[in-house]
N, C-alpha and C positions, 0 to 999 in steps of 0.2 A: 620804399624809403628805408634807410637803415637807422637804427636806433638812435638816441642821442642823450648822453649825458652829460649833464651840466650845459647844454647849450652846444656839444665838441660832439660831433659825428662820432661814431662808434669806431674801432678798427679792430677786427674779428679775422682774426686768423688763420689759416686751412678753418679743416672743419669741425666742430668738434668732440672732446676729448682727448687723447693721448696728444694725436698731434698738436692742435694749438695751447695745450701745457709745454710741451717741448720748444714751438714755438717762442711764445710769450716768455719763454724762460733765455731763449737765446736774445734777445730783445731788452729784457732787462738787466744780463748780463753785458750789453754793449754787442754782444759779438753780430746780432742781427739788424741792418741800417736801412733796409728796403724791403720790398714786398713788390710782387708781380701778380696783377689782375685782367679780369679781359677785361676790353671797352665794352664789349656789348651785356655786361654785367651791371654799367651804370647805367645805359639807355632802360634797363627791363625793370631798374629800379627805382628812376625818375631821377640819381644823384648826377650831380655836376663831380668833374674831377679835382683832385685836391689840387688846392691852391699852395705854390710857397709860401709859408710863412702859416700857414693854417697847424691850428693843432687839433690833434685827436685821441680819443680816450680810445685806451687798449685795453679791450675784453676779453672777459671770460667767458665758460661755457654758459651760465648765467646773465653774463652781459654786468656783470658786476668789472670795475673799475678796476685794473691791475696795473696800471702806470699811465702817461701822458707822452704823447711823440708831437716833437715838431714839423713837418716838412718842410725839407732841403730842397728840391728837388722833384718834378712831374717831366714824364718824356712819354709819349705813345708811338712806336714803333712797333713793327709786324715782331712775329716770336721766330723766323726763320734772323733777325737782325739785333736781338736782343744781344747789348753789350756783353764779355767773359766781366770787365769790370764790378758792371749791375748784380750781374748773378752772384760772383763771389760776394759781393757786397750784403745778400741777403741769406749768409751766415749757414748756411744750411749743408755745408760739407764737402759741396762736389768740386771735383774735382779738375774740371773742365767745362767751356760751354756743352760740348755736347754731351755730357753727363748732367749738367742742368737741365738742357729742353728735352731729355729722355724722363728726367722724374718728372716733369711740370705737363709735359704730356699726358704721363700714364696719371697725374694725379687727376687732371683736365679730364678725362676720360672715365674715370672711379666715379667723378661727381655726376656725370652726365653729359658734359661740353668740351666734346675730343676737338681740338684745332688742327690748323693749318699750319703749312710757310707764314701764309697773309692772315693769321688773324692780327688781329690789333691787341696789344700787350701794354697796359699802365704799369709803368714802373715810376715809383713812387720811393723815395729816397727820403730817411727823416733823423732825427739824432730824440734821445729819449731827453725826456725834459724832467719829468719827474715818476716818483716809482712808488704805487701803493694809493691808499684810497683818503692820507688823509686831510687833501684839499679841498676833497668831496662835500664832508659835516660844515665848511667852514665859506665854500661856495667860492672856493680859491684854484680853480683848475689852470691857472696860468701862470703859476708861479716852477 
C-alpha cells in the first residue's frame, strides 16, 4: 500500500533523489501534467487506480508533502500504444515517442521490471492544485 497523507495517497516519483527533485520540480513548475506507471505495480501493492477527480500529495524523498495534483485524466494502454501526446505531456524532454519508450524502458529495467510491447502502462494526467506543505498544519489538502 502506498503512503498517505492527510487522507491523499502519496504520488512519489521515479526514484529517489536527483531524479524525483528534477521531477517534482518540473511538476511544480507546470511543465510536468502526467506520469506513466505499470499496472502490475498496483496489483503487487494492493492500490486501486487513480480516479478523476481524485487528488494526490506529491512527495519527497521523505515522503514529506511537496505540492498537491488533481487527476484529469486515467487511460491503461499497452507501452508499444502509449500516446506521443501523454508522453510530451509528462514534461520530461523527449523528443519523440520513440525517445520516450527508449528512456522509460531503460529506466523500467534500472529498477528491476524491463517491459514489453504488451505491458500495461497507467497513464495518469493531473494539473497541480496546490504547491508546498502549508495546508498540511491546517488539515486543508483540498484547497
Amino acid at each position: 500500500m502506498w503512503p498517505r497523507i492527510g487522507g491523499l495517497r502519496a504520488l512519489a516519483l521515479g526514484t529517489p533523489g536527483e531524479l524525483r527533485a528534477n521531477l517534482n520540480t518540473l511538476v511544480l513548475a507546470g511543465v510536468k501534467t502526467a506520469t506513466a506507471g505499470l499496472r502490475a505495480e498496483y496489483a503487487d501493492e494492493g492500490e486501486e487506480l487513480e480516479q478523476v477527480g481524485e487528488r494526490l500529495a506529491l512527495v519527497d524523498d521523505q515522503d514529506a508533502l511537496v505540492g498537491v495534483v488533481e487527476v484529469t485524466g486515467v487511460e491503461v494502454t499497452r507501452f508499444a500504444t502509449v500516446p506521443w501526446d501523454f508522453a510530451r505531456s509528462e514534461g520530461e524532454g523527449d523528443r519523440s515517442i520513440e525517445e520516450w519508450r527508449a528512456g522509460h524502458a531503460a529506466y523500467w529495467t534500472r529498477v528491476g521490471t524491463p517491459v514489453t510491447e504488451d505491458t500495461e502502462i497507467v497513464c495518469v494526467r493531473f494539473r497541480l492544485v496546490s504547491a508546498g506543505d502549508g495546508g498540511v498544519a491546517t488539515g486543508d489538502l483540498g484547497s
